[in-house]
Structures are given as structure tokens and as C-alpha cells.
C-alpha positions, 0 to 999 in steps of 0.5 A: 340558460336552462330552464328552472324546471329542468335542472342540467348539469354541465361540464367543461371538458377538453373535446377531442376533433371529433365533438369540438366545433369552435363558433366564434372562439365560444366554447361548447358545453355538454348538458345533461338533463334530470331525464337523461341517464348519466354512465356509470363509473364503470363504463364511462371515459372519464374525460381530459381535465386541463392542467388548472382544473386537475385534482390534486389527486390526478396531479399525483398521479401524473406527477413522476414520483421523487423517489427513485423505485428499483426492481429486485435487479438494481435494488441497493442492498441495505442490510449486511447478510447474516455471515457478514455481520459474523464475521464483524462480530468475530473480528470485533470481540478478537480486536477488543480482547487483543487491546484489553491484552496489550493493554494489561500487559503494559499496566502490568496486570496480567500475565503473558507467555514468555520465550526467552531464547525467542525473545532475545533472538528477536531483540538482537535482530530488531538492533542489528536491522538499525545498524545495517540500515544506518550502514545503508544511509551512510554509503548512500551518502558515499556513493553520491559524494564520490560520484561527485567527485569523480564527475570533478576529475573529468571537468578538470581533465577536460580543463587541462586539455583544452589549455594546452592549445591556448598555453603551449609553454605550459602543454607538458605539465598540462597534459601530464596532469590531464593523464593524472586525472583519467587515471584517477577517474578511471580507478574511481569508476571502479571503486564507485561500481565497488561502492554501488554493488556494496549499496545493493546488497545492503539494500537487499539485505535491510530492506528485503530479507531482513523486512520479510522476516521482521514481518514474520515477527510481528505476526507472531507477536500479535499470534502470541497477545492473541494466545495469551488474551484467550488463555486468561479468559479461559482460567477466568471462566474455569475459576467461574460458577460452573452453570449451564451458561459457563459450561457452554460459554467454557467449551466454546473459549476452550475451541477458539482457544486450542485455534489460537494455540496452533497458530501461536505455535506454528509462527513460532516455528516460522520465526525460528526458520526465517530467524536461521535463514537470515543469519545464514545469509547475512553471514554468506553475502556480506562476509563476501560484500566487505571483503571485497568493498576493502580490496577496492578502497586499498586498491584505489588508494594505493593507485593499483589500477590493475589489482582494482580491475581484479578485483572488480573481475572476481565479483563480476562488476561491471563499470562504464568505459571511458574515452582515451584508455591506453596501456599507460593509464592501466598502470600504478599512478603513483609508479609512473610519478617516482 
């Protein structure tokens, strides 16, 4: 123990191999006298505290923070730049003007542009699109039971075949009927491929041309809520006070409202052109289509194979082969049965 006349100080510290000797398992400690000079804070090491003597201070400094740092590089960014938040303010203010539009339109309560040569032109092809697209449904579902049965002549085709070795008093008509049914199958094969090429040029027309001018429509239309929404705004600010802030407010509504009246007038002109390249077009390919899907219903029913295969040569339609044809089968079915 150290004398009362000469007070120490002690410290317990980690020392490294160099200052560490171990007697017996004791630890040493270093004293320091009142005559002796303790180093300054500058030049000192500060010394190795063990994990339980450690300050809080050192136990956060040691500790790695929780929160994740990042560099300028890699650091998320949490704010939107100026051109951005612009434009979301634009888009803003334009979809709520639109919906106050579209909705007074509907209450009645304020006014808007109307065409009425473009608006009823618009209304007939909206009806016509439903038609041709019920047309479309309902020869879907013919193409699919047709197929079927024609599926139903080769099964029992290939019935009466088989028979005719386990029946042989019954070989001619068997084999008689088996005729019948390839050249039913046959003809249908023809009149199925008719069935398919009417299908897709249905299809075409419905959900091709007809959509993409549909959809010409619709952007017009929003163009014209639109053009009308700025255009009530701008008689409002011109019946307004004239002052200084309506003046501003006023030349920059009369701005945005000349943008939007060339926009509402150039998808005008755009409708109109899809509009006459439309009708055109329907007009040319199904003219085409339903002649020939008559000839081919004539010619099947009538059992005219030769005319079904004309006609199936003249709009370039191509059916599947089938096995065991001949001169025979080519001809009327209904001929070779009188």
C-alpha cells in the first residue's frame, strides 16, 4: 500500500508484451507519485480500456452506427428536382380542370363545343363496331361447331371402313357410305377454310382497324373536354376585374388556351382521315369476304365440290389434304346418288 505522505494514483490498463510481466496470475500497476509529471493530453497515448471499463463515450465510438451513411455517389435522392414537381403541378391543374369539365357537362352546367356532322359520324361507327364484333362472336362459335362436325365425318368414315371386314354382307353399302362421308368431309374442309379467312378479316377489321381508329376518337374527345375546360375559364377571367394579377393570370390562360385549340383541331382532322380510311376499307375487304363466304355456303350445300374448290382457288385459300382423294370424290355428291 502506498504511504499516506505520498498519495499515487493508480491505473488499471491493458499492457501490451512489451510492459506486462505476469507473477502468479497478479496483475501489475502503474503509480504514479505527486512528484512525478503526469503527460499532457497532447502527447500521451491513451491507453487500452477493457471492454467492461470502457466509457460510454468510447462505446460509441466503437460501436458502428445503425444508420446507414452514404457518399454523394450512392445517396438516395429525397426530394423531386424542380422540373419534375412542374410538371406534376401541370398535370395536376389539367386533370382537375378536365374532371370539373366532364363533370358540369354531365350536370349540365356548362357548355361545350359541339360538331355535329363529326359526332354523329362517331356514334354510327361506335354502333357499327358492336355489330361486326357480335358478327365476329357468332362465326367464332361456327368455325368451332363446324370443325366439329367435320371431325364426326372422319370418325364415322373411318367406322364404316373398319366394318367392312367384320360385315362383309353389308361391304357395299358400308363402303358406299364411307365414300359419302370423304366427300362431305372434304367439301367441309373447304367450306371451313372459307369459315377461317371470313373469321380473320372480321378479326382484322373489329379489333385492328376499327380499335386504332376508336382510339383516335377517344383522344380526340379528351382534346375537346379539354379545349372547352380552358375555354370557359378563359371567358370567366375576361368577364373577371381587369387588375394586375387577372391580366397576368389572363395572357397565360389565353397561352395555354391557343396550345390546346390546335391540339383539338388537328385530332379533329385526324378522326376525320382514319374516319374515310376506315369506311373505305370496310367497304373494299368485306364486300370481298361476304361474297365469297356465299359462294362457299352455296357451293357446300349444294354438294358442288368442283365450284367450292374454285372458289377456294380465286381468294387463295388453302385447306388441308386428305388421305384416299380421287376423281370419284371430286365430283357432286348428290349427282352420283341419282
Amino acid at each position: 500500500m502506498p504511504s499516506n505522505t505520498s498519495m499515487s494514483s493508480f491505473a488499471d490498463v491493458n499492457l501490451d508484451s512489451s510492459n506486462t510481466s505476469m507473477n502468479g496470475g497478479e496483475k501489475k500497476y502503474v503509480t504514479f507519485d505527486d512528484d512525478d509529471v503526469m503527460p499532457s493530453a497532447a502527447t500521451a497515448t491513451a491507453p487500452v480500456l477493457p471492454p467492461h471499463y470502457a466509457t460510454p463515450s468510447s462505446q460509441q465510438q466503437q460501436q458502428p452506427s445503425a444508420i446507414p451513411r452514404y457518399d454523394n455517389r450512392t445517396q438516395p435522392c429525397l426530394t423531386l428536382e424542380p422540373p419534375k414537381l412542374e410538371q406534376i403541378k401541370k398535370w395536376t391543374i389539367t386533370n382537375y380542370k378536365y374532371t370539373k369539365q366532364l363533370v358540369g357537362e354531365k350536370l349540365g352546367n356548362t357548355t361545350k363545343t359541339v360538331d355535329k356532322e363529326t359526332d354523329e359520324r362517331i356514334s354510327e361507327l361506335k354502333v357499327q363496331k358492336v355489330q361486326f364484333a357480335a358478327m365476329l362472336r357468332e362465326s367464332r362459335a361456327l368455325y368451332t361447331r363446324f370443325e366439329a362436325l367435320l371431325n364426326s365425318h372422319q370418325l364415322l368414315r373411318t367406322q364404316f371402313n373398319t366394318m367392312v371386314s367384320h360385315a362383309p354382307d353389308l361391304a357395299e353399302q358400308l363402303q358406299a357410305n364411307s365414300t359419302t362421308q370423304l366427300i362431305l368431309e372434304r367439301n367441309g374442309k373447304g367450306l371451313l377454310g372459307a369459315i377461317k379467312s371470313f373469321v380473320d378479316s372480321l378479326h382484322t377489321l373489329v379489333n385492328v382497324t376499327m380499335q386504332d381508329t376508336i382510339q383516335t376518337i377517344k383522344n380526340y374527345e379528351n382534346a375537346r373536354i379539354e379545349y372547352d375546360a380552358y375555354r370557359n375559364e378563359l371567358s370567366t377571367l375576361q368577364n373577371a376585374p381587369q387588375t394586375d394579377a387577372n391580366r397576368n393570370k389572363l395572357l397565360e390562360m389565353q397561352i395555354i388556351f391557343d396550345d390546346r385549340k390546335r391540339k383539338w383541331e388537328r385530332l379533329m382532322e385526324d378522326t376525320h382521315t382514319k374516319m374515310n380510311l376506315l369506311n373505305e376499307n370496310k367497304n373494299t375487304v368485306m364486300k370481298q369476304q361476304l361474297e365469297m363466304f356465299n359462294s362457299a355456303v352455296i357451293a357446300y350445300f349444294s354438294g358442288n365440290g368442283e365450284q367450292l374448290s374454285d372458289i377456294l382457288s380465286e381468294y387463295h385459300i388453302k385447306t388441308r389434304k386428305l388421305s384416299g382423294d380421287d376423281d370419284a370424290t371430286s365430283k357432286s355428291f348428290l349427282a352420283r346418288h341419282d
